[in-house]
VOGU-3710 file (C-alpha; in Angstrom, 3 decimals, decimal comma):
1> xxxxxxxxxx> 57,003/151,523/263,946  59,824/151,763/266,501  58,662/150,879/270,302  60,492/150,083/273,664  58,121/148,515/276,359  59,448/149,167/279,836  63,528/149,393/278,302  66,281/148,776/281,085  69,980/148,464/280,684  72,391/148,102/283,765
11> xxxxxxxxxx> 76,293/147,473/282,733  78,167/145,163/284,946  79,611/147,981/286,949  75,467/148,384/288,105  75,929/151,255/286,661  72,275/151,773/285,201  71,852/153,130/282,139  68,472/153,115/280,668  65,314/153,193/283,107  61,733/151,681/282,025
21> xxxxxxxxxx> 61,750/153,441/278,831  58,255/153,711/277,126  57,986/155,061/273,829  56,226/154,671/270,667  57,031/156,372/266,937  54,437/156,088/264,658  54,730/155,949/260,909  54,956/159,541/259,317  55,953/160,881/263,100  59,528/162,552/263,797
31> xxxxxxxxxx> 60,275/161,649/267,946  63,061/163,318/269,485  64,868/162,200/272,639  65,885/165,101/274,223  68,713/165,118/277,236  72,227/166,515/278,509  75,220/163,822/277,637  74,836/160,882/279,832  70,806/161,001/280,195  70,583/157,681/278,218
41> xxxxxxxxxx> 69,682/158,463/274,630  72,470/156,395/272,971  72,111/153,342/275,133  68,173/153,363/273,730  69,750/153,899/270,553  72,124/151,094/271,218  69,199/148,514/272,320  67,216/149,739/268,985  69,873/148,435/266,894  71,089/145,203/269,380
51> xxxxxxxxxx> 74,546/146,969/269,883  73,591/145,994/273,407  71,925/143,509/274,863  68,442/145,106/277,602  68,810/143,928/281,172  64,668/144,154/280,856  61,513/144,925/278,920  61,383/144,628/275,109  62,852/146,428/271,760  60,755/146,278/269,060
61> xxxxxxxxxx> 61,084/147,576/264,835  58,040/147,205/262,480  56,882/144,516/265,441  59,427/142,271/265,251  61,271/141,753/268,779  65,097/142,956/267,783  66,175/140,827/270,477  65,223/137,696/269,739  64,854/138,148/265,912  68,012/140,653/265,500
71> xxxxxxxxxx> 68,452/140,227/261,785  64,922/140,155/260,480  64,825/143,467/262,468  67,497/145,099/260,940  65,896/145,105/257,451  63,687/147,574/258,583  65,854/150,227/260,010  68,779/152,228/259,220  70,852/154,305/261,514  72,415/157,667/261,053
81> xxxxxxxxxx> 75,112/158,845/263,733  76,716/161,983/264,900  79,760/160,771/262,579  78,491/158,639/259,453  81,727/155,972/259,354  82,481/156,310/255,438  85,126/155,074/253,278  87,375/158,263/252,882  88,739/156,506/249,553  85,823/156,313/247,802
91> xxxxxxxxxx> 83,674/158,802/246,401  80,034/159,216/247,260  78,542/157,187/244,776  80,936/154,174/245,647  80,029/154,586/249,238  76,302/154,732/248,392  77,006/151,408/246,669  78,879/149,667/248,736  76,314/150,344/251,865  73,697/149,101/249,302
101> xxxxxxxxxx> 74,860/146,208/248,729  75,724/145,322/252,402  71,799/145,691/252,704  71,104/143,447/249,926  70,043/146,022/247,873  71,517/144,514/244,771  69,565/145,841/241,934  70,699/149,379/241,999  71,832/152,004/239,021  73,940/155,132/239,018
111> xxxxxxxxxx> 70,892/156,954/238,524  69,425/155,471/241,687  72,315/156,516/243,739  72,767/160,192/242,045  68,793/160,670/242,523  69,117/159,693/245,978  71,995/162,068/246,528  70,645/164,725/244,779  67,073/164,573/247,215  69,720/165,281/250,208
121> xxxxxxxxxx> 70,724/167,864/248,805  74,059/167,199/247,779  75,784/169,157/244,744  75,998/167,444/241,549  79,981/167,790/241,498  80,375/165,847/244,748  78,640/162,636/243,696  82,394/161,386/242,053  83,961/163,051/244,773  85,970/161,085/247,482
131> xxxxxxxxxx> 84,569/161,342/250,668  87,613/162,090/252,309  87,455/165,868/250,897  83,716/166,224/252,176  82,708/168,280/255,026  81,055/166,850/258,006  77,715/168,596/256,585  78,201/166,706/253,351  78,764/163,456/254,936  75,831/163,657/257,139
141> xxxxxxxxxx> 73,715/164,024/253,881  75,597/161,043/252,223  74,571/159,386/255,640  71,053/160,094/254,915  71,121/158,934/251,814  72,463/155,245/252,379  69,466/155,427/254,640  67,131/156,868/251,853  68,542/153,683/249,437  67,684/151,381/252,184
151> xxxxxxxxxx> 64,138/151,964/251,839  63,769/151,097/255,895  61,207/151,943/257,199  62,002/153,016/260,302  65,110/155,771/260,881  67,017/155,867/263,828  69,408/159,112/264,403  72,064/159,793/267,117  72,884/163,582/267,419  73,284/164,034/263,722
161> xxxxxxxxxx> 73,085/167,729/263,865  76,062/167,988/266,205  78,516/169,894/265,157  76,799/171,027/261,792  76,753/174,927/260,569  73,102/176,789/260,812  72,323/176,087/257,125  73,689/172,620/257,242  71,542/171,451/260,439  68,859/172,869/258,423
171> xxxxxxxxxx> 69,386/171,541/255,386  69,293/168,278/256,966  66,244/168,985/258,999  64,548/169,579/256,120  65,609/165,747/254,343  64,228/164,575/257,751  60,626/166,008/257,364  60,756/164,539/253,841  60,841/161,400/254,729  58,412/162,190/257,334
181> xxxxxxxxxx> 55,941/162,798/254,699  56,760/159,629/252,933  55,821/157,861/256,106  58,841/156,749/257,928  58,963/156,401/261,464  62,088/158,557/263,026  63,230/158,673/266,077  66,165/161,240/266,761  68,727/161,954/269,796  69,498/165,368/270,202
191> xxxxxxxxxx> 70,450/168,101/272,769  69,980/170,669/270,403  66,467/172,181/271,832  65,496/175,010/269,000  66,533/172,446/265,673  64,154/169,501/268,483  61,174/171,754/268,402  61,206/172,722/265,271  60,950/169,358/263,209  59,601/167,173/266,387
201> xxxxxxxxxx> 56,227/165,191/266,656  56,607/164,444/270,034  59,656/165,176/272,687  61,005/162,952/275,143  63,379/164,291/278,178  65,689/162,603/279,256  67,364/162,501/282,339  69,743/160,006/284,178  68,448/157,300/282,044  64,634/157,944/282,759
211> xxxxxxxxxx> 61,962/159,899/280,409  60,999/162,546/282,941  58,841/164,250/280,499  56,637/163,893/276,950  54,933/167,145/275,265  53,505/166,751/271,651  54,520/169,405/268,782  51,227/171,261/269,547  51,743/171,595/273,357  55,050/172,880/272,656
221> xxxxxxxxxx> 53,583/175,705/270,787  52,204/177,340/273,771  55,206/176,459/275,963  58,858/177,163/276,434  61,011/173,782/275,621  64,140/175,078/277,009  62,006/176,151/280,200  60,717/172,806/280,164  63,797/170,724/279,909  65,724/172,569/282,639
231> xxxxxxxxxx> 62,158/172,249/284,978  62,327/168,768/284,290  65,933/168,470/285,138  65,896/170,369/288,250  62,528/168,547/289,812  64,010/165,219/288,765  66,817/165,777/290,981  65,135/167,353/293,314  62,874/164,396/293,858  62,955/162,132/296,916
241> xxxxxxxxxx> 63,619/158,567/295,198  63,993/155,650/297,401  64,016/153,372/295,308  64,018/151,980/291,603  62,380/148,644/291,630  64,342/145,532/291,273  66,808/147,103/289,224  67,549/149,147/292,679  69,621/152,616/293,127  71,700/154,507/290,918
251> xxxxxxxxxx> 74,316/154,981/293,637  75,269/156,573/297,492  74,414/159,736/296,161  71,747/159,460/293,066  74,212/160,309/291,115  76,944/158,343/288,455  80,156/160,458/287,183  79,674/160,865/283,494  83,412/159,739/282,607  82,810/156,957/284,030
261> xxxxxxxxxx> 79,338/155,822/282,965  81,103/156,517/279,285  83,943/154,405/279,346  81,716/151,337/280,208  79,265/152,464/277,476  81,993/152,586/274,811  83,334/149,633/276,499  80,269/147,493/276,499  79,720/149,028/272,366  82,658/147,632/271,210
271> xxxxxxxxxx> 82,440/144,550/272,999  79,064/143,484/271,219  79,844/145,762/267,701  83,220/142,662/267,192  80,667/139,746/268,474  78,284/141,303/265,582  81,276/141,415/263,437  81,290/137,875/264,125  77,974/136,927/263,158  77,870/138,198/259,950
281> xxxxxxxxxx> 80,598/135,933/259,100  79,177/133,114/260,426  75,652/133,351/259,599  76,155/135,696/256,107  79,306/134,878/254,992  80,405/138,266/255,160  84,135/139,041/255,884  84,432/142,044/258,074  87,231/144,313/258,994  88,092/146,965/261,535
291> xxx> 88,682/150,017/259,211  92,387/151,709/259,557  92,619/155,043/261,387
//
C-alpha cells in the first residue's frame, strides 16, 4: 500500500511545493497523478522515496512511516523514472544484476534475470547487449524489470512514458497492468492524459501542488479526462483563495515561475540524494559513487 496523509513540502525559498496531499493506492490498483510540469507530482514522488524530507503530514509504504523508518521502507518499493540511470557499459543482464544485488537480492540465476527480461518484453538478443546501444524504450523495460526482480511490493513511476514511441508507451503499459494483476500497488506521474485513462484505477489532478480533483476508472468512462483536467485547471485558478493554512500563500500573485520552483527542486534533490549517498556508507557499508557523464 502506498499512502500520504495530509503531504506538505515548502523549500526554503517558501516556495511551496506539495499541498495536503491525500491519497491512497491499494494493492492490485494502478493510481495516476495527473498534472502540467510544476503541479507537484515529483516532489510526492520525492517524499515517497525520502529524496526529500515533508514540511508536514506523513509518507507511508506497506505501513511503515518512510520518514522515520526510511530503510525498512525502501524494501518495499522500487522506483522507475522518466530516465532509468543504467550502466551504459554493461549489458542488460549485468545491470539486472548489479541492481539486484544492491537490493539484497543475492540468490539470483541467469535464468531469473533473462525470465524477468523476457516478461517486459525485451528481445532475446538484447539480454547480452550493453545498455549503452539500447533505445530509451528498451531501457525503460530494463527499468521495469530491476523493479520486477525486486519483488516490491509497491511501484512508484515518474513520467516513464515520456518521450516513448506509440508502441513502446504501450508496450510498457501493458507490463504495468501485469503487475497490476499480480497485486502490486502503483502509483504513476504522468501528463500524458489518453496512455492515464487507459491503464488508471483512479486519477489524481494536480495543480500548483494541490489534488484539485479524483475520478475512478469507471467515472471516467462516461466523462471526458482531457475536459476534466483543463476544468479543473481553469476553476482552480479561478478560485478566490485567501489563504492556505499555516503553511500560508503561494506568493503576491498565486502564482510561482516554474524555472524557478525547478532549480530549488533539483537543488533540494541533489542535496539529500549525496546525504543518502552518505548513509549507505555509513550504515551499509556500501561505497557509492557519482557516475561519469
Amino acid at each position: 500500500m502506498i499512502e500520504a496523509k495530509n503531504l506538505s513540502k515548502r523549500y526554503e525559498d517558501n516556495v511551496l511545493a506539495l499541498d495536503a496531499l491525500n491519497l491512497q493506492v491499494n494493492p492490485g490498483e494502478i493510481y495516476c497523478l495527473l498534472g502540467a510540469n510544476g503541479a507537484g507530482k515529483t516532489t510526492a514522488i520525492n517524499l515517497f522515496l525520502d529524496f526529500i524530507q515533508p514540511t508536514e503530514g506523513q509518507v507511508l509504504l506497506n505501513k511503515i512511516d518512510v520518514t522515520e523508518m526510511p530503510l525498512e521502507a525502501k524494501k518495499h518499493v522500487a522506483y522507475v523514472s522518466e530516465n532509468v540511470m543504467l550502466y551504459a557499459n554493461f549489458t542488460a543482464r549485468q545491470n539486472l544484476d548489479y541492481f539486484a544485488k544492491l537490493g539484497r537480492k543475492r540468490n539470483l540465476k541467469k535464468d531469473d534475470y533473462y525470465r524477468a527480461m523476457k516478461e517486459v518484453g525485451l528481445q532475446e538478443k538484447a539480454f547480452e547487449q550493453r545498455v549503452k546501444e539500447f533505445s530509451k524504450g528498451m531501457r525503460q523495460k530494463l527499468g521495469i524489470a530491476i523493479a520486477m526482480v525486486k519483488d516490491a511490493p509497491a511501484l512508484l513511476l515518474d513520467e516513464p512514458t515520456a518521450g516513448l514511441d506509440p508502441k513502446a508507451g504501450a508496450e510498457f503499459l501493458e507490463t504495468l497492468i501485469d503487475l497490476r494483476a499480480k497485486g502490486k500497488a502503483i502509483l504513476m506521474s504522468t501528463h500524458d492524459i489518453f496512455r492515464c485513462k487507459d491503464v488508471a484505477d483512479r486519477v489524481g489532478i494536480m495543480k500548483e501542488g494541490r489534488k484539485v480533483m479524483e475520478r475512478t476508472h469507471e467515472e471516467l468512462a462516461h466523462e471526458n479526462l482531457e475536459q476534466l483536467d483543463l476544468d479543473a485547471r481553469r476553476h482552480h485558478r479561478d478560485a478566490d483563495h485567501p489563504g492556505r493554512g499555516d503553511l500560508g500563500q503561494r506568493g503576491q500573485d498565486g502564482e510561482v515561475d516554474d524555472a524557478r520552483r525547478h532549480l530549488v527542486l533539483v537543488s533540494g534533490l541533489q542535496r539529500h540524494l549525496r546525504a543518502a549517498g552518505d548513509r549507505l556508507e555509513s550504515e551499509m557499508g556500501i561505497e557509492v559513487h557519482q557516475p561519469a557523464v
